[in-house]
Backbone bond lengths (Angstrom), bond angles and torsions (degrees), N, CA, C in turn:
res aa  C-N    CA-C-N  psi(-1)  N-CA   C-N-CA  omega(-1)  CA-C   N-CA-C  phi
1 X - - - 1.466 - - 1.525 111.20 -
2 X 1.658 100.04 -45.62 1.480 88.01 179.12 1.975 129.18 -64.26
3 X 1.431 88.58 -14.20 1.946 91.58 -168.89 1.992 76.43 -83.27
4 X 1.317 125.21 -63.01 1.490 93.37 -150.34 1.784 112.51 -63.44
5 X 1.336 111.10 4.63 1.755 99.30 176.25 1.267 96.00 -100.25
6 X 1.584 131.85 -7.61 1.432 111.85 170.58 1.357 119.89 -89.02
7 X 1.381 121.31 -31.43 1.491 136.01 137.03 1.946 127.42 -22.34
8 X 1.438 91.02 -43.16 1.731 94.78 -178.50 1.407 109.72 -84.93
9 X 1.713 111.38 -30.31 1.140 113.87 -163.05 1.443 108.03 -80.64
10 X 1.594 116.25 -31.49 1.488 115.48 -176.82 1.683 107.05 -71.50
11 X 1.004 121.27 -40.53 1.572 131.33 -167.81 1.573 90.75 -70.69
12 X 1.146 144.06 -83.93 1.297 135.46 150.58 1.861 137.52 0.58
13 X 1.191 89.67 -42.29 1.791 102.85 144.93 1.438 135.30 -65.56
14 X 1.597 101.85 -71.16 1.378 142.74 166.55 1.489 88.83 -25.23
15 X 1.308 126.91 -74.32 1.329 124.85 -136.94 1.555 94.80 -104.13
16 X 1.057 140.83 7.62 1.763 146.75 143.17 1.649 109.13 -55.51
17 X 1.107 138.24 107.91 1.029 126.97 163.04 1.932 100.57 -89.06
18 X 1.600 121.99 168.51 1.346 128.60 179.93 1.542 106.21 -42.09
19 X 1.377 112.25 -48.06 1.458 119.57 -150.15 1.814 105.94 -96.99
20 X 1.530 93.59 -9.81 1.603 101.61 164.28 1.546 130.27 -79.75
21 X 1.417 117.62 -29.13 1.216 143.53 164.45 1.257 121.93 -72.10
22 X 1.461 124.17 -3.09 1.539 138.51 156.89 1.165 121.58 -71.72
23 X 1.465 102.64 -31.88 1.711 110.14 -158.90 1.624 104.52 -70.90
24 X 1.400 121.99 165.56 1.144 133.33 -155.06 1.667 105.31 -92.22
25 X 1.716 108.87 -18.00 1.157 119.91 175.25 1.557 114.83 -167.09
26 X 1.464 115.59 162.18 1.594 120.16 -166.74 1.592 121.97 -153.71
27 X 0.670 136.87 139.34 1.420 145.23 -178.67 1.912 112.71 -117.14
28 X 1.566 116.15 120.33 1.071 107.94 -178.10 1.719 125.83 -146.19
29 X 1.075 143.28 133.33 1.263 119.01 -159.08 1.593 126.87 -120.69
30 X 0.673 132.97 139.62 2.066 142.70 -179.83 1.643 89.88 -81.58
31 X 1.331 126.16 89.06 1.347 126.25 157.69 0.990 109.73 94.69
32 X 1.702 141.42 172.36 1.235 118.16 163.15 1.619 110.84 -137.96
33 X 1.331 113.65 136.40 1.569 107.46 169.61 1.618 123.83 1.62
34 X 1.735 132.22 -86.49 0.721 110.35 159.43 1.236 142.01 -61.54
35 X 1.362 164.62 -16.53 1.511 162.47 58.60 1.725 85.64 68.64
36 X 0.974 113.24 -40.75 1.703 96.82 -154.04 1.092 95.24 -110.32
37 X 1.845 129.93 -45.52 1.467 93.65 176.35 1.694 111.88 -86.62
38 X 0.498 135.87 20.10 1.866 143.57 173.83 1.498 97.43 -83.25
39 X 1.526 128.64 -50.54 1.697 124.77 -162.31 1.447 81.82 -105.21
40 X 1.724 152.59 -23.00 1.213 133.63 159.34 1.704 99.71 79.11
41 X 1.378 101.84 33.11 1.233 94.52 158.48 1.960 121.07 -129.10
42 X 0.604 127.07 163.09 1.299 134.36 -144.62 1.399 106.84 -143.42
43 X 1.016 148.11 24.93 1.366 158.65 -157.19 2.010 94.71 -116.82
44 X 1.535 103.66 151.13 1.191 107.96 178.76 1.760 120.44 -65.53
45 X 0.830 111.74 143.02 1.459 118.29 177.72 1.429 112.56 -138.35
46 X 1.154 135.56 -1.79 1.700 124.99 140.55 1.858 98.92 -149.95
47 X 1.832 82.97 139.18 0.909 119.80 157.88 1.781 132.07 -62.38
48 X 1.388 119.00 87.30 1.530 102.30 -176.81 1.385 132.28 -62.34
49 X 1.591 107.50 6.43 1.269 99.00 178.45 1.592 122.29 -110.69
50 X 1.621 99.18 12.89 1.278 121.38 165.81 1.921 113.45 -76.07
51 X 1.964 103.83 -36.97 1.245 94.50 -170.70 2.010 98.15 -89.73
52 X 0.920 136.88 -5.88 1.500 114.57 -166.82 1.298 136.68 -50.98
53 X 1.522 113.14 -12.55 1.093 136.57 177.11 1.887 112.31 -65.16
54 X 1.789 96.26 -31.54 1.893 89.86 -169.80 1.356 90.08 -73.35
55 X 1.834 105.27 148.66 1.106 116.25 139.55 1.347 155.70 -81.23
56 X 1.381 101.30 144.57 1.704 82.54 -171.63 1.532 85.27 101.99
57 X 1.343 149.33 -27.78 2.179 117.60 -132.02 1.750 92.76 -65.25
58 X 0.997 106.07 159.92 1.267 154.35 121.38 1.326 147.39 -87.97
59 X 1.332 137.75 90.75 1.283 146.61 178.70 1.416 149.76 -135.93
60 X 1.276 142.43 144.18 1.629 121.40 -169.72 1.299 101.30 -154.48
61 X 1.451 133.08 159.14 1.679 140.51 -160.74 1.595 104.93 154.35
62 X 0.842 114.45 -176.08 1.660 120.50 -162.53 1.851 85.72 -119.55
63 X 1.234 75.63 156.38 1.988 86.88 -175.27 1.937 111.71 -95.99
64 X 0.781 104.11 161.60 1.513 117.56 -161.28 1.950 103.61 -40.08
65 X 1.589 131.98 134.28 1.522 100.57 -170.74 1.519 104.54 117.85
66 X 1.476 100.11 -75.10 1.472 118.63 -154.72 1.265 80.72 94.82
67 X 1.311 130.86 59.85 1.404 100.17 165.40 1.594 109.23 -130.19
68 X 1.680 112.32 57.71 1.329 121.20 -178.74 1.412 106.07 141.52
69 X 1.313 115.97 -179.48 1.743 121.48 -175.93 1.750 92.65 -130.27
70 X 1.368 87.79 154.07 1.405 122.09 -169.55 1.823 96.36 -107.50
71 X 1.565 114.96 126.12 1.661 129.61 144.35 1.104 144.04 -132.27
72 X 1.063 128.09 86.75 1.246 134.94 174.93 1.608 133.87 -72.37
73 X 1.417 122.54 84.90 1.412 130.00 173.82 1.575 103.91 -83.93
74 X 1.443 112.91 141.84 1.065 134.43 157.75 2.025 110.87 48.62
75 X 1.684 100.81 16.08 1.686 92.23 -169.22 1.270 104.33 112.40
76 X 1.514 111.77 -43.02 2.046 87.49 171.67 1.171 98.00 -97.95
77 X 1.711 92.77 174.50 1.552 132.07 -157.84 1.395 92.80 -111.87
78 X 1.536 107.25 126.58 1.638 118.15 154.77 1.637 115.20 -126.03
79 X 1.207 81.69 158.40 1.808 94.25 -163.90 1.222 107.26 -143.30
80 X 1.238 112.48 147.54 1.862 141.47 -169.67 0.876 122.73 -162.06
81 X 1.731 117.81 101.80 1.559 118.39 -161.50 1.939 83.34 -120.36
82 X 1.733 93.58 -146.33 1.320 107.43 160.42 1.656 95.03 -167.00
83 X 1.957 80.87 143.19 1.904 106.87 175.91 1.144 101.52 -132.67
84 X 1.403 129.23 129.32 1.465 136.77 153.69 1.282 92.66 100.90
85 X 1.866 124.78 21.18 1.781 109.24 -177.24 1.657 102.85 65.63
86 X 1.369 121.45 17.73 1.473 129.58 158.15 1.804 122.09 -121.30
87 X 1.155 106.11 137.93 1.545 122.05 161.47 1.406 118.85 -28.56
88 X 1.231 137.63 105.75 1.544 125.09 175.58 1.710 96.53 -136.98
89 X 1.478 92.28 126.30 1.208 116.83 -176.46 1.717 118.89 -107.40
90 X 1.521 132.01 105.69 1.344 119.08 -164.30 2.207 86.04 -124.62
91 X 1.678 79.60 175.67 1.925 88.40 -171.23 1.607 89.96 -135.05
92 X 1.332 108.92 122.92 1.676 120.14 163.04 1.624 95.36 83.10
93 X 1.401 113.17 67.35 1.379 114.15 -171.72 1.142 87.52 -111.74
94 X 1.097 122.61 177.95 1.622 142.72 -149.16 1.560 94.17 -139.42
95 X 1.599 128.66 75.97 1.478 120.10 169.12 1.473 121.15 -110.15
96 X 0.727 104.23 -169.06 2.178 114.37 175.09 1.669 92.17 -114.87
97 X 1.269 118.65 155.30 1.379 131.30 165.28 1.346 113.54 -99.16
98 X 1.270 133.84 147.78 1.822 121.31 170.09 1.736 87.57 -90.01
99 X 1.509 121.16 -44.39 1.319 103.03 165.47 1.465 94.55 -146.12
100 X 1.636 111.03 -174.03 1.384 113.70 175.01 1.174 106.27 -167.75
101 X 1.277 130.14 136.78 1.598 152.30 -161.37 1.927 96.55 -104.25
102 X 1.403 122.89 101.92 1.674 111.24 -170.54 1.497 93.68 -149.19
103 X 1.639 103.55 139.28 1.137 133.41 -163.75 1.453 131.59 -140.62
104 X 1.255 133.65 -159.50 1.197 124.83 -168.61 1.454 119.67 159.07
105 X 1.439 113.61 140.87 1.898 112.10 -164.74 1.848 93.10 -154.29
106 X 1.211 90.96 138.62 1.660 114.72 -166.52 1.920 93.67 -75.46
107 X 1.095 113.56 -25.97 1.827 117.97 -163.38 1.335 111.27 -171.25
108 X 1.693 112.34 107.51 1.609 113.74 -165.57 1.782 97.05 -90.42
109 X 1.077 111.57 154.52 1.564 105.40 170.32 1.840 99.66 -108.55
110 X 1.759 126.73 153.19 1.257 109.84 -175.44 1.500 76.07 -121.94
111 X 1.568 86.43 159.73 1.815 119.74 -179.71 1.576 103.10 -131.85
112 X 1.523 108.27 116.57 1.631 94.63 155.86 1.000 121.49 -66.80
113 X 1.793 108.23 157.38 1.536 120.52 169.27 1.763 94.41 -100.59
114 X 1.653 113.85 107.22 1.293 112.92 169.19 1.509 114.82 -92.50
115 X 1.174 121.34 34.46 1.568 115.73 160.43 1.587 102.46 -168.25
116 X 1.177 109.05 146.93 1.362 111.20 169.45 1.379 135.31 -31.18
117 X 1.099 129.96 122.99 1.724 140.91 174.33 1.573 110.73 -97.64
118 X 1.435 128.10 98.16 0.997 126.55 143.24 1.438 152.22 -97.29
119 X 1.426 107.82 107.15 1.473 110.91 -167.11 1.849 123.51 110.69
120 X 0.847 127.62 176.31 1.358 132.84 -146.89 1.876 94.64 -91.39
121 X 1.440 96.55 -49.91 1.470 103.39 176.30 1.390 127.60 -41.37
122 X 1.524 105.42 -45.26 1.049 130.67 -138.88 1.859 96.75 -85.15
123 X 1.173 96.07 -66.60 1.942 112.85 163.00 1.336 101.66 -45.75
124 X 1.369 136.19 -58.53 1.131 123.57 -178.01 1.759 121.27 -46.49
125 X 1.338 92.25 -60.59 1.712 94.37 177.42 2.263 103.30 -57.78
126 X 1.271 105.79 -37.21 1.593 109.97 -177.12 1.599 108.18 -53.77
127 X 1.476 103.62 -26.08 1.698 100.26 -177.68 1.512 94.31 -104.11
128 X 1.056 133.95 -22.46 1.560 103.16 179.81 1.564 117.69 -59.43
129 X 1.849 94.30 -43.91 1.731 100.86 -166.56 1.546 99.11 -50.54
130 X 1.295 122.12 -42.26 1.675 130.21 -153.36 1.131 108.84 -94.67
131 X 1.626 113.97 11.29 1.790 109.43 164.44 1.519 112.88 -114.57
132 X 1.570 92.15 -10.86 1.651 84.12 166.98 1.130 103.17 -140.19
133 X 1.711 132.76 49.69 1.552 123.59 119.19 1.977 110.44 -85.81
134 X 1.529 100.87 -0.21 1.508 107.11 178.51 1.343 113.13 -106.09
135 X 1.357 121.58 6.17 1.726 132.40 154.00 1.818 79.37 90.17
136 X 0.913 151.11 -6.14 1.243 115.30 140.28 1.663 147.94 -29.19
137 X 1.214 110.66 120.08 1.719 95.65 -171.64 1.584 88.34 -92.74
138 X 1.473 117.57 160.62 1.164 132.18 -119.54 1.777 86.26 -130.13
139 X 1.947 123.05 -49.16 1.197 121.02 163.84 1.374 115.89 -77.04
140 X 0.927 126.50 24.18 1.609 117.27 144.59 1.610 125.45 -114.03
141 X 1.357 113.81 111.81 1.091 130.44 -128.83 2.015 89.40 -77.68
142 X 1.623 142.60 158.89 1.339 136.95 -133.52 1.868 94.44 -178.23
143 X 1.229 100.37 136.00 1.777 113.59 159.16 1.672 107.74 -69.48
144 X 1.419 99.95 161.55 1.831 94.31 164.90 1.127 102.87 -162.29
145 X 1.465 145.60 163.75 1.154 150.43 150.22 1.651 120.45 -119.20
146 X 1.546 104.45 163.46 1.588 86.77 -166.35 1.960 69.88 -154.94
147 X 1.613 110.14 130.23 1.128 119.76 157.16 1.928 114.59 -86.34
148 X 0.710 131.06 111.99 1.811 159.83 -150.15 1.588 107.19 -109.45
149 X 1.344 105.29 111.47 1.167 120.17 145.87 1.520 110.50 -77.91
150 X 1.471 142.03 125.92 1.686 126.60 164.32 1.265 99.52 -135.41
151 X 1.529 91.67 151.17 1.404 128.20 168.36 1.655 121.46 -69.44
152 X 1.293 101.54 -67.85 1.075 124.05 177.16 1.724 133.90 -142.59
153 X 1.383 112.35 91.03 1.174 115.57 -166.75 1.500 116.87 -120.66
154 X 1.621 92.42 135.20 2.088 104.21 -166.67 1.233 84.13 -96.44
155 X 1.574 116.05 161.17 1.939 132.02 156.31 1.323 83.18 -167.51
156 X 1.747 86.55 -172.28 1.494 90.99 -159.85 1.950 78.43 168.26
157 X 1.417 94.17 132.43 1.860 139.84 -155.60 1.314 96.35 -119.30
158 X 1.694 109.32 105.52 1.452 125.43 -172.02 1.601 99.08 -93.90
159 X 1.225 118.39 150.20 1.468 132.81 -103.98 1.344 111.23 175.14
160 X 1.237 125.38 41.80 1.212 135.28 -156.30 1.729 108.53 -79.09
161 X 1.761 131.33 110.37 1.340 91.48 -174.60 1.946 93.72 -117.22
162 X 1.329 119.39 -157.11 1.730 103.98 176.25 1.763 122.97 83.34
163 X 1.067 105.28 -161.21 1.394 116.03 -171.55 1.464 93.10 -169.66
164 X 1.240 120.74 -169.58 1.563 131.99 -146.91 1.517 117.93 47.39
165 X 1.629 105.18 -172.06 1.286 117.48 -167.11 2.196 101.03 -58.02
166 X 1.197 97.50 161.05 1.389 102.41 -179.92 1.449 98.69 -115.86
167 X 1.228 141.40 64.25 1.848 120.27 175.68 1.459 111.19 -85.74
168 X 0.894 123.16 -165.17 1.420 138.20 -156.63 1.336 92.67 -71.68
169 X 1.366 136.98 -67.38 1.443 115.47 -170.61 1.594 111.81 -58.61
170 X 1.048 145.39 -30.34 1.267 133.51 174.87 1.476 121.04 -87.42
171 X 1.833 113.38 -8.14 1.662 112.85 163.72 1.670 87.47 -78.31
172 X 1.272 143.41 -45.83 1.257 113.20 -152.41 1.841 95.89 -84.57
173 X 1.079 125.41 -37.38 1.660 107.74 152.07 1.208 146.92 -5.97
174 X 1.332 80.14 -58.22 2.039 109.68 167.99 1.485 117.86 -35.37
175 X 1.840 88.32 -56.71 1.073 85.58 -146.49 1.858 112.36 -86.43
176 X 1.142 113.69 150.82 2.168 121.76 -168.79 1.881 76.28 -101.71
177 X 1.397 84.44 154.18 1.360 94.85 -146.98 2.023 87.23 -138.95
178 X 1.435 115.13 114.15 1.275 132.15 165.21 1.396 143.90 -144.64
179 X 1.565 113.45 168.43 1.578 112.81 -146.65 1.518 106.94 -105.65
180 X 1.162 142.06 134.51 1.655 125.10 145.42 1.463 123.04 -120.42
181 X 1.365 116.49 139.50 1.545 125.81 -170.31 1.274 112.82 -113.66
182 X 1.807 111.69 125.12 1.665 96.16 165.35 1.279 115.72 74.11
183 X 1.658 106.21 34.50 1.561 91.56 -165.58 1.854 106.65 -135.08
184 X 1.189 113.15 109.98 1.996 98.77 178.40 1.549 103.36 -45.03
185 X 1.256 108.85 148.98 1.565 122.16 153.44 0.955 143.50 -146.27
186 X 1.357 165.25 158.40 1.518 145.82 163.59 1.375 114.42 -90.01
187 X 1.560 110.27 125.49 1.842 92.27 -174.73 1.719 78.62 -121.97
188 X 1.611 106.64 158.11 1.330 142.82 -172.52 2.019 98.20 -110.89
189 X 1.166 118.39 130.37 1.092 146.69 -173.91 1.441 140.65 -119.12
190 X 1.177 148.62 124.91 1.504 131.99 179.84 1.801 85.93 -143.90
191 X 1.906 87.87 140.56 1.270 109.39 174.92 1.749 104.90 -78.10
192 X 1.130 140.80 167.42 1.163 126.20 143.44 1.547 92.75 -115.91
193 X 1.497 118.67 174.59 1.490 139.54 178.32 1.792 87.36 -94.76
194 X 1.748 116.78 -168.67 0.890 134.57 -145.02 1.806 89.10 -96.07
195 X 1.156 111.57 -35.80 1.595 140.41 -144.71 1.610 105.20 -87.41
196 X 1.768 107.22 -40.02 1.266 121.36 172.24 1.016 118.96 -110.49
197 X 1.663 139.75 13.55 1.433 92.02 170.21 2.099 110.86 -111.02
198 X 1.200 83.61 172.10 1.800 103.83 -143.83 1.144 107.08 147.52
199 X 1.796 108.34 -63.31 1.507 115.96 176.11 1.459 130.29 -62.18
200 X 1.590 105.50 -58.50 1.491 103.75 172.63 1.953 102.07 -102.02
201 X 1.317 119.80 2.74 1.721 112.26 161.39 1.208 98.22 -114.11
202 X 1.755 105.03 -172.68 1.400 131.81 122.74 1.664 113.26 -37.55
203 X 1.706 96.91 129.09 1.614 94.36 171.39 1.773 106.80 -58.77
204 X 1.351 121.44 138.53 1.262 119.52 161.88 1.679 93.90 115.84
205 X 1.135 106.62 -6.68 1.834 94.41 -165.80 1.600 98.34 -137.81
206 X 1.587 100.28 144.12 1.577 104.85 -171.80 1.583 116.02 -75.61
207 X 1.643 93.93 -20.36 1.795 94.77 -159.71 1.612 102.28 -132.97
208 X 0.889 101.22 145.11 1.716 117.82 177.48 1.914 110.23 -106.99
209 X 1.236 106.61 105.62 1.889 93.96 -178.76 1.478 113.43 -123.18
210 X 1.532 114.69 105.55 1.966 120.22 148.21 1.374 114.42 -53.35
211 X 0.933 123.37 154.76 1.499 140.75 147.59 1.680 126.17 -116.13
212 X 1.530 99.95 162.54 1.359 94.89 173.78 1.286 108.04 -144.05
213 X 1.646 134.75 144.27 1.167 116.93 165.15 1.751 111.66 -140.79
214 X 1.861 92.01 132.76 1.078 110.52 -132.90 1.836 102.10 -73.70
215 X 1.200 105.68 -12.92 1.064 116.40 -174.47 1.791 124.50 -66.60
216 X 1.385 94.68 -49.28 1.640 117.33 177.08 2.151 103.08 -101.50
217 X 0.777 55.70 -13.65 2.013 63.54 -171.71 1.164 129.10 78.79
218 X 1.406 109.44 27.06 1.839 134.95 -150.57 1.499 90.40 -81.63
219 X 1.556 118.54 136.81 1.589 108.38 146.50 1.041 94.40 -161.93
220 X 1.409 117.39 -165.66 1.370 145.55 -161.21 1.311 154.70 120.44
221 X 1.258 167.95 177.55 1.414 143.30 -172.36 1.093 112.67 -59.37
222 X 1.233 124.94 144.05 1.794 138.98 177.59 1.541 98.03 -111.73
223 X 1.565 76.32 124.43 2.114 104.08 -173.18 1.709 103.48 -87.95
224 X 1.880 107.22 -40.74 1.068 115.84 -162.68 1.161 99.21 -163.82
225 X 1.541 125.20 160.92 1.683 135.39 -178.01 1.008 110.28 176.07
226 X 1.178 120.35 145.18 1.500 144.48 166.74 1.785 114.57 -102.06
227 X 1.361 115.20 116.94 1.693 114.76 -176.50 1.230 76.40 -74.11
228 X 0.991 109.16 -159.35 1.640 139.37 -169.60 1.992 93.12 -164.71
229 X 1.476 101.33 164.28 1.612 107.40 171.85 1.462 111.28 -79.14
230 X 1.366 106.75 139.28 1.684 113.33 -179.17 1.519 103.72 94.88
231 X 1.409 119.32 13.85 1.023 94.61 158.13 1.697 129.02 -111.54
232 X 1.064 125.34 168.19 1.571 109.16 -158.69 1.805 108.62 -115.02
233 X 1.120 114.99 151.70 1.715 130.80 153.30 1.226 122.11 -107.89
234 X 1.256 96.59 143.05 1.642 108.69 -176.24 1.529 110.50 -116.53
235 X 1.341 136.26 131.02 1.306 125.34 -154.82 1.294 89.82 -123.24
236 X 1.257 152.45 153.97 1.685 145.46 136.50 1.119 110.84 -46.97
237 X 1.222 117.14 121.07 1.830 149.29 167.52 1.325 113.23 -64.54
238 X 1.119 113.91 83.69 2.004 116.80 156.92 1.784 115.58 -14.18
């Protein structure tokens, strides 16, 4: 434990330049999505109990294994593994990350969503327009949160079980695969720039989104969703 928080903490320095540590907000990552399945290793690479101290974090990644997803709103920790071939959802858990995309903004600004958002695309293009009619520049990659009304929302809690190679047919294996209806939530967000994502997304996609809901303690990667109206985004404030 102690080498990977001395490990997170130097790279976390390292990669601050003076004039980076001014900014009003930042996005930064312990490894990156591809990085891990390309070298196929799966071993922890940050420690969350190295970051509890930032304020503000924001963060999300699968926990050490693949054996569950990582959320972090506002400083706590949510978690969604599976025991017994069931969903188990705990809050302020104590995990390892295999990687994790974690961030942070001094003053969020919120934007309604006045019409329905369906689908991954759809939010994606909804946050570009609304980070740069909000003087956000758009290639520098940013945390976000968005409190959620949904309709209909897929995720799905990676779940790694076995040994041998892991490629794509056996990561999408992985993954247990579930529904929620009708339900408020808070989902946690990271922009990537043009340059990174792969690292903190899917290659091909700008944004990576967890959820959490606070009620049942449900979260995990979001496959698919529908906002509904009234629900809000929060962008980082220049």
């Amino acid at each position: 434990m102690q080498k990977i928080f001395i490990i997170l903490i130097v790279a976390h320095l390292l990669s601050c330049s003076p004039s980076e540590e001014k900014e009003s907000y930042w996005l930064k990552y312990a490894r990156g999505r591809d990085i891990m399945l390309q070298e196929q290793d799966f071993s922890a690479r940050a420690d969350l109990d190295s970051l509890k101290n930032i304020k503000g974090l924001m963060a999300l990644g699968p926990i050490e294994d693949l054996k569950g997803e990582i959320t972090i709103f506002d400083g706590t920790v949510y978690t969604g593994t599976i025991e017994n071939d069931q969903a188990v959802y705990r809050k302020d858990s104590v995990v390892k990350a295999v990687f994790l995309a974690y961030g942070s903004a001094d003053v969020y600004s919120a934007v309604q969503v006045e019409e329905s958002l369906k689908g991954l695309k759809k939010i994606e293009d909804f946050i570009r327009k609304k980070a740069i009619e909000n003087g956000l520049d758009h290639e520098k990659s940013f945390p976000f949160y968005m409190e959620a009304q949904v309709e209909d929302l897929d995720y799905h809690i990676m779940f790694k079980e076995g040994e041998g190679m892991h490629g794509h047919q056996a990561h999408q294996k992985a993954k247990r695969k579930f529904k929620l209806n009708n339900a408020n939530v808070k989902i946690v967000g990271v922009w990537a720039n043009s340059q990174e994502d792969g690292i903190y997304t899917h290659n091909g996609s700008r944004i990576h989104l967890h959820f959490i809901n606070e009620e049942t303690l449900a979260s995990g990667h979001i496959d698919d969703v529908q906002l509904l109206v009234g629900s809000k985004l929060f962008l980082p404030q220049n």
